[in-house]
Structures are given as structure tokens and as C-alpha cells.
C-alpha positions in Angstrom: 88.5 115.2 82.4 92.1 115.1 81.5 94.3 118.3 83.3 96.9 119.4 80.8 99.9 121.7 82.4 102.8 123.3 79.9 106.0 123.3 81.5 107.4 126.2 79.2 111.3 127.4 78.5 113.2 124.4 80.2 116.7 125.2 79.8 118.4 121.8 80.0 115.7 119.7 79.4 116.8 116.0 80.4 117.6 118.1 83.9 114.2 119.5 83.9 112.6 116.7 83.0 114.7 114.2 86.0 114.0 117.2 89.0 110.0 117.0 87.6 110.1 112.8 87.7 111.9 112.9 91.5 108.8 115.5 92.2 106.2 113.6 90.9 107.9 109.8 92.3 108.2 111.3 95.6 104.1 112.9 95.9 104.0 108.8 95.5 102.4 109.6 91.7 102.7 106.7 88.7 103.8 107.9 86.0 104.3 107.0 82.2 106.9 109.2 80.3 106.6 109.3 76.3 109.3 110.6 74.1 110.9 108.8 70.7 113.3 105.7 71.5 116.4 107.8 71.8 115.4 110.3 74.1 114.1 107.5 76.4 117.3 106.4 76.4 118.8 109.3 77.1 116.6 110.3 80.2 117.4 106.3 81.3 121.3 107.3 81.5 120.2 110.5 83.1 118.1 109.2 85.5 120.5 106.5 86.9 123.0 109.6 87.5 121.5 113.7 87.8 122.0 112.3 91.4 124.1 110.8 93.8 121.6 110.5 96.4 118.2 109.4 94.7 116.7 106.4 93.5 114.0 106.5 91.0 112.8 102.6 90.4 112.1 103.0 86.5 111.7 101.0 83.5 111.2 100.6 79.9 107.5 99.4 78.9 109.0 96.3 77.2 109.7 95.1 80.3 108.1 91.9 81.8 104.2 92.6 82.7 105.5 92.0 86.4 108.4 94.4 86.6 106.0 97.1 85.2 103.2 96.5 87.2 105.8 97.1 90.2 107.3 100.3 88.6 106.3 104.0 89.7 107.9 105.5 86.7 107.3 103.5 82.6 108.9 104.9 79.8 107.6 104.1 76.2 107.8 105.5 73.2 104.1 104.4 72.6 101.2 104.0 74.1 100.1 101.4 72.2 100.6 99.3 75.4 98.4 101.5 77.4 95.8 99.1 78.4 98.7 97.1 79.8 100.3 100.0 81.8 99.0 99.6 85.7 98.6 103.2 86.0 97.0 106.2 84.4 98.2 108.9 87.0 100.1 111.2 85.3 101.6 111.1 81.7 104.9 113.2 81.4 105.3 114.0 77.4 108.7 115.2 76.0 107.8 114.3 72.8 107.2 116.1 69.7 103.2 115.4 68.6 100.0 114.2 71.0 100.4 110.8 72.9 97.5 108.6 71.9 95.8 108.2 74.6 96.6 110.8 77.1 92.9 111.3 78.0 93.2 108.0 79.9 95.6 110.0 82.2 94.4 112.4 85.0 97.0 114.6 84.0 99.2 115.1 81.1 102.6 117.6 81.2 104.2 119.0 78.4 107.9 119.7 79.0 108.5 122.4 76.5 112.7 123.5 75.6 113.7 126.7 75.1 114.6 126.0 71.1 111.9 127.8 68.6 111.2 124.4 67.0 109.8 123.1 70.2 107.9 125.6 71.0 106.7 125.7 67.3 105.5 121.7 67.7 103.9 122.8 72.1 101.8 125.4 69.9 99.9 122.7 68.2 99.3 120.5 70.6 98.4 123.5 72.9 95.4 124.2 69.7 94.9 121.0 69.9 93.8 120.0 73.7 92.1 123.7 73.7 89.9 122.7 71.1 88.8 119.7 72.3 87.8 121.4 75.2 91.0 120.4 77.8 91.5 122.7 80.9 95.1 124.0 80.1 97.5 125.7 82.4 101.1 126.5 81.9 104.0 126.7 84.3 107.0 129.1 83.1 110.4 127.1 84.3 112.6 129.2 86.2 
């Protein structure tokens, strides 16, 4: 079954969210991020320069079948193209509603901001992995 994990109160979250990706890329982990078009774009930019002496090889889904069947780290705005992803490690959601198809992950992590609205919208999905029976933990960002 599918491990869920809240990261809660992330202060700058594009930060956050590029220390979590260098943790995950280097415990050697795949993983597919999902947020709306502009964040992705966003978190590319950040990505290329939170810093000066890490690499993390990522892409965009759209990409050729080859370059993301290489690449440890996928962004998407869907996961309509899940079937086509080449792994289902972990799925990193700064998003605002469920990713279809998380339960093909082994693990799904919520980033969750510090703004009310966010944590209004982590709420919900929190209800809504806990009533389909998810095991749920939470990690409080220092």
C-alpha cells in the first residue's frame, strides 16, 4: 500500500521542495513531481540554481520516451502519462488537489506552505487518503 508523508509549514517552498528532491535523488530514489505548469517551471529555474555545487538530472514528462526513461527526477503536471513514466518510487506533490494515480507510487509526499489556503486544500486530501484507508504520517519542517 501506498505510504503517504505531510511535509507541513514549509517556509519557502520552492527551497523546501529543491533540499527534499537533492534528498531523495541522492538515496538514489526516482521520483515524479506534480504541481500545475507554472510551478513546474518555477521549481525547473530553481533547480538549475538553489545550488552551485549540485546537479539534479531532471526533466519535463513531455520529453522524448528515452530522455525520461534515463531521468531520476520527471516533472508533470499530469499523470495521465503514468503508464509511460519508468518509475513509481516516490511521487513528490506540490500541487493543490490528489494526483491521479498516486497509489501506483510506493510513497506519496505532500509539501505543505505555511499560507492558510494551503493548508485549507492538505486538509482534504489528508480526509481523503485517511478514508480510503492510507497509512499517513506528517513531518513538521523546521
Amino acid at each position: 500500500m501506498t505510504e503517504i508523508t505531510f511535509h507541513l509549514n514549509a517556509g519557502q517552498k520552492m527551497d523546501y521542495c529543491c533540499r527534499l528532491i537533492r534528498k531523495i535523488y541522492a538515496a538514489q530514489a526516482n521520483l515524479v513531481v506534480k504541481a500545475n505548469s507554472d510551478v513546474l517551471k518555477v521549481l525547473d529555474q530553481e533547480l538549475w540554481s538553489f545550488s552551485k555545487v549540485d546537479f539534479i538530472p531532471h526533466c519535463f514528462v513531455q520529453e522524448s520516451f528515452e530522455i525520461v526513461n534515463l531521468c531520476p527526477v520527471v516533472l508533470t503536471d499530469t499523470i495521465e502519462y503514468l503508464d509511460k513514466l519508468p518509475h513509481h518510487e516516490v511521487l513528490l506533490n506540490i500541487g493543490e488537489e490528489i494526483a491521479q494515480g498516486y497509489e501506483k507510487f510506493e510513497k506519496v509526499i505532500e509539501v505543505v506552505g505555511r499560507e492558510e489556503s494551503d493548508k485549507i486544500k492538505a486538509r482534504l486530501r489528508w480526509r481523503y487518503y485517511a478514508q480510503r484507508g492510507y497509512p499517513i504520517s506528517k513531518h513538521e519542517v523546521t
